[in-house]
C-alpha positions as CSV (number, residue, x, y, z in Angstrom):
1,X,109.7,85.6,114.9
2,X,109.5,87.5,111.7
3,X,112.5,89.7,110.5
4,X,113.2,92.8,110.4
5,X,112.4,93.7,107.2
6,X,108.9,92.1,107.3
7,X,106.2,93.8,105.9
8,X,102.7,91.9,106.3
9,X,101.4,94.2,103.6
10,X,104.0,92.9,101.0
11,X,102.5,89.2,101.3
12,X,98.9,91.2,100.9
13,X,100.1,92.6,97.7
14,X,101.8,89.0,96.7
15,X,98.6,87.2,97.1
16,X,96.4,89.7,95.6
17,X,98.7,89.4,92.4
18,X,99.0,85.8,92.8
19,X,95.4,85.6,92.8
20,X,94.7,88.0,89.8
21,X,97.5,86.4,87.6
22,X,96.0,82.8,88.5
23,X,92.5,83.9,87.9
24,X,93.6,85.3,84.5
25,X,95.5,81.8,83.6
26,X,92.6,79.7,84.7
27,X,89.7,82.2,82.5
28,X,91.3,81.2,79.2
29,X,90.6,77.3,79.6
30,X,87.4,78.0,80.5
31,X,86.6,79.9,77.7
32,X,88.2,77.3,75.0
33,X,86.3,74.4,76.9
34,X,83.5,76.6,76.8
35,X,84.0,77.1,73.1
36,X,84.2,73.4,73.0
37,X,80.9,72.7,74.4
38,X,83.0,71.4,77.6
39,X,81.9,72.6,80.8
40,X,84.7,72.3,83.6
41,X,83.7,72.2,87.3
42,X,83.2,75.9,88.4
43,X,85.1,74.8,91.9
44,X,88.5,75.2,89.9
45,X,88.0,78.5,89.0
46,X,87.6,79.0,92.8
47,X,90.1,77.0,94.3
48,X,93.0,77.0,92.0
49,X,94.0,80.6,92.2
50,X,93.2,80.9,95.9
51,X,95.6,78.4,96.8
52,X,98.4,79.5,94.0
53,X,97.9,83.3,95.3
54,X,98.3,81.3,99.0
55,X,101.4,79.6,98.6
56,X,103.2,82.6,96.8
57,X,101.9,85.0,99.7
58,X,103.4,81.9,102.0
59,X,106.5,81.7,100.1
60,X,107.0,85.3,100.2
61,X,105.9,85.4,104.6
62,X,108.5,82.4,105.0
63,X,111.2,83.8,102.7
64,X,111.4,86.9,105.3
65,X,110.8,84.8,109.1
66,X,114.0,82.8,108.1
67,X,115.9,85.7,107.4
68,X,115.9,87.1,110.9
């Protein structure tokens, strides 16, 4: 069971930066392989940041059901 101090809207926030910061990181080599005349599979910029914003919101849930 989750902790005391769990707050479910703290690992909202978490993966909703996760995901913006991710998304961010992954629009820059898209625009230089763009520049490049090198197209990258549009699934990456999809997938990559949901599962990094997924594991940090994970990390963050796990970090607080161990503490109680």
């Amino acid at each position: 069971m989750a902790g005391d101090s769990y707050d479910p809207k703290i690992t909202i926030k978490k993966f909703l930066i996760g995901w913006a910061t991710s998304l961010i990181g992954m629009i820059f080599p898209f625009t230089i392989s763009y520049v490049n005349e090198y197209e990258w599979p549009a699934e990456l910029l999809i997938y990559i940041p949901i599962v990094i914003a997924s594991l940090i919101a994970f990390e963050n849930a796990w970090k607080h059901w161990n503490k109680g």
